[in-house]
C-alpha positions as CSV (number, residue, x, y, z in Angstrom):
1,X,15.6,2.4,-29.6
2,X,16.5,-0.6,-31.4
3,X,18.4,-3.3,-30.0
4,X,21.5,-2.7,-31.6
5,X,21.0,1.0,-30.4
6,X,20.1,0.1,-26.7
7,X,23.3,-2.0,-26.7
8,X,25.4,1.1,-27.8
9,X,23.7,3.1,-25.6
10,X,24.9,0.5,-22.3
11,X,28.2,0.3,-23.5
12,X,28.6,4.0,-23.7
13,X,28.3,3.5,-19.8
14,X,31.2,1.0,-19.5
15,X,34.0,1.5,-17.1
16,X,36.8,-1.0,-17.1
17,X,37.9,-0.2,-13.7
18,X,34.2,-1.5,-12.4
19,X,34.5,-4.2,-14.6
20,X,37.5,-5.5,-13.1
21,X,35.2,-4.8,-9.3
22,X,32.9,-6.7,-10.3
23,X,34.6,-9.5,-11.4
24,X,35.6,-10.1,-8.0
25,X,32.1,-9.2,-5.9
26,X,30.5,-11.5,-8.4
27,X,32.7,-14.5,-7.9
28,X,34.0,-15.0,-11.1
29,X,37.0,-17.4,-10.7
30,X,37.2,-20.9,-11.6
31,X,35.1,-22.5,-9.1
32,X,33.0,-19.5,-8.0
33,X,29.3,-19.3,-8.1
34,X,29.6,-16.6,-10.9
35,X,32.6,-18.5,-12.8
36,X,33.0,-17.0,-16.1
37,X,30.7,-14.4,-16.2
38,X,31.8,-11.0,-17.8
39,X,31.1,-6.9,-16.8
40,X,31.1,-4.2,-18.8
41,X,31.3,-2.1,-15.8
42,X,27.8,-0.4,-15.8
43,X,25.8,0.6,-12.6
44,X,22.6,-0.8,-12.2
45,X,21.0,2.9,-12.0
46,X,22.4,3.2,-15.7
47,X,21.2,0.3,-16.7
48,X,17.9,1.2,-15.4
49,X,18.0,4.6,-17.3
50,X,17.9,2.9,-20.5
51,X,14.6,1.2,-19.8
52,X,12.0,3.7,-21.2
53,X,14.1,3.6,-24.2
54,X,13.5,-0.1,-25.0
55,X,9.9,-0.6,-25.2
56,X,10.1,-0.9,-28.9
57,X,12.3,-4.5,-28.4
58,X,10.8,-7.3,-29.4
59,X,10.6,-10.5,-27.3
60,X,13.8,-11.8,-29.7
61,X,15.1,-9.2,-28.9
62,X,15.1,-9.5,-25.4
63,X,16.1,-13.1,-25.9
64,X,19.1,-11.9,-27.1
65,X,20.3,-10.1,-24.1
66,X,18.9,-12.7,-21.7
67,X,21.1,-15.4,-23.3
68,X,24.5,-12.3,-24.0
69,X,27.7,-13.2,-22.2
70,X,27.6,-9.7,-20.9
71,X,26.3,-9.7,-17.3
72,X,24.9,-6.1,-17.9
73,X,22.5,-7.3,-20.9
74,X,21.1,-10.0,-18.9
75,X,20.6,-7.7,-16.0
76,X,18.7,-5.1,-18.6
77,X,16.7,-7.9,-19.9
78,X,15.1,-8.8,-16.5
79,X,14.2,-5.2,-15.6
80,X,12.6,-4.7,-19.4
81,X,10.5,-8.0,-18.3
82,X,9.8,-6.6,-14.9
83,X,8.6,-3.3,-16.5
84,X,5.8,-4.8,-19.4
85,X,4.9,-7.8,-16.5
86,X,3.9,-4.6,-14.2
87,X,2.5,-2.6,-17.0
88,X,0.4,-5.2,-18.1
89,X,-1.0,-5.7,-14.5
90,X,-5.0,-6.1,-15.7
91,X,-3.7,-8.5,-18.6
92,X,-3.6,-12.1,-17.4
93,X,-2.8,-13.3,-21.0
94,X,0.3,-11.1,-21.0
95,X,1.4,-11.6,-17.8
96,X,1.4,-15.7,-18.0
97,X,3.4,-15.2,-21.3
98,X,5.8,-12.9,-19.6
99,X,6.2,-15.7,-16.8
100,X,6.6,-18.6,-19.5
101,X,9.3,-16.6,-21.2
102,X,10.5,-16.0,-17.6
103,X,10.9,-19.5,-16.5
104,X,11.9,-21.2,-20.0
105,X,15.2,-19.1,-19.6
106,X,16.1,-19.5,-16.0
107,X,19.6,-20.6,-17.3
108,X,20.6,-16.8,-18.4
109,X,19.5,-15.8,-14.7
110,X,22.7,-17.0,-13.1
111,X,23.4,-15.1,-10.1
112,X,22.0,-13.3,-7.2
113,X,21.6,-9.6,-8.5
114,X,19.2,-11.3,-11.5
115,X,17.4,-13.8,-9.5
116,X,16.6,-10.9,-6.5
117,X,15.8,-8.2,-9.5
118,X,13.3,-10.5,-11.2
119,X,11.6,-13.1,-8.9
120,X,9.7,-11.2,-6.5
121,X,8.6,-8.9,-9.4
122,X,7.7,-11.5,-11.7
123,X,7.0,-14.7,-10.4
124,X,6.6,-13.8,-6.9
125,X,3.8,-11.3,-7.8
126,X,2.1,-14.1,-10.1
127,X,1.4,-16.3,-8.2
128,X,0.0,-14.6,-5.3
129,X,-3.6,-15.6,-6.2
130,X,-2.5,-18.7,-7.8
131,X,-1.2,-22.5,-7.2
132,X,2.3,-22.5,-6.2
133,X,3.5,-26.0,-6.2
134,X,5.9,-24.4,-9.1
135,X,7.9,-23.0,-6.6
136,X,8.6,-26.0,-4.7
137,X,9.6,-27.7,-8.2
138,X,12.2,-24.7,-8.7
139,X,13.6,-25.6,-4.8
140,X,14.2,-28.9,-5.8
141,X,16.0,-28.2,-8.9
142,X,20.1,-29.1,-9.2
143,X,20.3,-25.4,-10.6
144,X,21.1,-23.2,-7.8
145,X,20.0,-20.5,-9.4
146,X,15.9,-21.8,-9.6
147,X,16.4,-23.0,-5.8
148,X,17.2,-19.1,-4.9
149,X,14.4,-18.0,-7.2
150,X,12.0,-19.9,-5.1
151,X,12.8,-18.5,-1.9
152,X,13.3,-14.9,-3.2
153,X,10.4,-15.1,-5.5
154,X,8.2,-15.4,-1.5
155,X,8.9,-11.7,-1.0
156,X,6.1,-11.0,-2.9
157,X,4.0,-13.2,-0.6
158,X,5.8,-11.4,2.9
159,X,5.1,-8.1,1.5
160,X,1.3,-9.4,1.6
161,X,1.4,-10.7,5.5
162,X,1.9,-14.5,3.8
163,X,4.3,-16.6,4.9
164,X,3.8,-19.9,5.0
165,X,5.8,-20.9,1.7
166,X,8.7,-18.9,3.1
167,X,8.7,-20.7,6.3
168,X,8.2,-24.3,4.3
169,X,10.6,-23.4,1.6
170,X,13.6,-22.3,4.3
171,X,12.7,-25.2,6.4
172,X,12.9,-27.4,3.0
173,X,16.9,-25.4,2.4
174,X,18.0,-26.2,6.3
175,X,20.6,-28.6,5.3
176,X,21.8,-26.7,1.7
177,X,25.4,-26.4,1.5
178,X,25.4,-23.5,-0.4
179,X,26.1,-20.0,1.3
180,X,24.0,-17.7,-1.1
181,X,21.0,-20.4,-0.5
182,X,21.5,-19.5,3.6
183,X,21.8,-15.7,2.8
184,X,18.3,-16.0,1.1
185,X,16.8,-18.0,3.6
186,X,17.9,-15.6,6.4
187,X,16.7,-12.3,4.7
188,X,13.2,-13.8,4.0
189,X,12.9,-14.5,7.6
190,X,14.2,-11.2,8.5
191,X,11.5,-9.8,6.2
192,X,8.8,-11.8,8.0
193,X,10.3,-10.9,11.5
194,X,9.7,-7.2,10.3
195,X,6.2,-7.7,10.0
196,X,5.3,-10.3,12.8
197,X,8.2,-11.2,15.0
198,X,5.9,-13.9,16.7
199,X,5.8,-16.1,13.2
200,X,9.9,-15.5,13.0
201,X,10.6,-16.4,16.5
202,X,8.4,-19.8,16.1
203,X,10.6,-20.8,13.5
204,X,13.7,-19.9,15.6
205,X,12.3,-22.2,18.3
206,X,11.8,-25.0,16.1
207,X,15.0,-24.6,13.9
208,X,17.8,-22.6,15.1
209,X,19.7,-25.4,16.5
210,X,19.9,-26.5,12.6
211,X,20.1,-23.7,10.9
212,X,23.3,-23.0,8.9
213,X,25.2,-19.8,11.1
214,X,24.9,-18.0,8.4
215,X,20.9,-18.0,7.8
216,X,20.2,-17.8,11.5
217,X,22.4,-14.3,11.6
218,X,20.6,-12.9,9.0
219,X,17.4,-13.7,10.0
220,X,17.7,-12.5,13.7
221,X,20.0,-9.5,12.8
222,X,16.6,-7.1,14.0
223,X,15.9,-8.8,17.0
224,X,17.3,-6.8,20.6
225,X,20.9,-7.7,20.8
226,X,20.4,-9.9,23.6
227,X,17.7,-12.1,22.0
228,X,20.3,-12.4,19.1
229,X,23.4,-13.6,22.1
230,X,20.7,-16.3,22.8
231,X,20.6,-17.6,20.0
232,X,24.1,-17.8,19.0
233,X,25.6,-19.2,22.2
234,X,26.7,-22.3,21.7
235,X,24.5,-25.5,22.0
């Protein structure tokens, strides 16, 4: 399809009464993480069923619905990226052009459902046999959007057994103010405590006295119920 096709095609999937759901899961209000965004009202398994369809977009093309006001296009433009950056797995030339594009337009990924569809897949995956000081330039970023990137992008590393840059970056987003920064943080460390519960309960030890209630309950939620009382009673 062409992209004026592919965009007909989504909107034939459009519900207003979603729409008007998701404008409140996605905190849209004035104020809210997700202020302004907009929803057509399409599930992300439809959105997904339009991807063999677009592999005759170009990258403007995708460009364009990155940077849409239409949370839907965004969303279909991360999973089009995913999709040619794991196609193109034995072409490193591809694959560092696909994670330039990536990151030179980290101000269209703006809230959680891009970020967690996109940064494992893309940057995550990248740079597991490369440098990764990137990452920690991301966590220091104002954007709160590149600071959840960081820490989701590590999935790719857990998946692998490594988890230092998890443990550094959560340690590094202790004090964040921001909820959906804890909720990251806590489900990385519940992904490392899935595969070695010894590396996730050294971190407890260390940290759990300063770790934001939120991040702590995510990240012990597998532990035996009474290991979890312990480390919620009060201090």
């Amino acid at each position: 399809m062409q992209l004026h096709d592919l965009r007909q095609a989504l909107r034939r999937f459009a519900d207003p009464t979603r729409a008007a759901g998701a404008l409140r899961y996605f905190k849209t209000g004035p104020g809210e993480y997700g202020a302004g965004d907009q929803f057509l009202g399409v599930t992300v398994p439809q959105t997904r069923s339009l991807l063999p369809a677009s592999d005759a977009l170009s990258e403007s093309d995708m460009l364009t619905l990155l940077r849409s006001e239409w949370h839907e296009e965004r969303l279909l433009a991360l999973l089009i990226l995913v999709r040619r950056f794991t196609k193109s797995a034995h072409d490193d030339a591809t694959r560092a052009h696909l994670v330039k594009f990536y990151l030179a337009n980290t101000a269209w990924i703006n809230n959680w459902d891009l970020v967690d569809s996109s940064a494992p897949q893309i940057l995550g995956t990248w740079l597991l046999t490369r440098d990764r000081r990137s990452l920690y330039g991301l966590a220091k970023s104002k954007s709160l959007w590149e600071q959840r990137i960081a820490i989701i992008a590590t999935q790719a590393f857990i998946r692998e057994g490594q988890y230092d840059d998890t443990l550094a970056l959560c340690e590094h987003f202790l004090p964040h103010p921001h909820d959906l920064i804890h909720k990251a943080c806590g489900w990385m460390l519940r992904e490392v405590g899935k595969r070695d519960g010894a590396v996730l309960r050294r971190f407890l030890q260390q940290h759990a006295g300063r770790m934001p209630r939120t991040m702590l309950r995510y990240a012990i939620e597998r532990l035996p119920a009474t290991e979890r009382q312990q480390y919620l009673a009060p201090r």
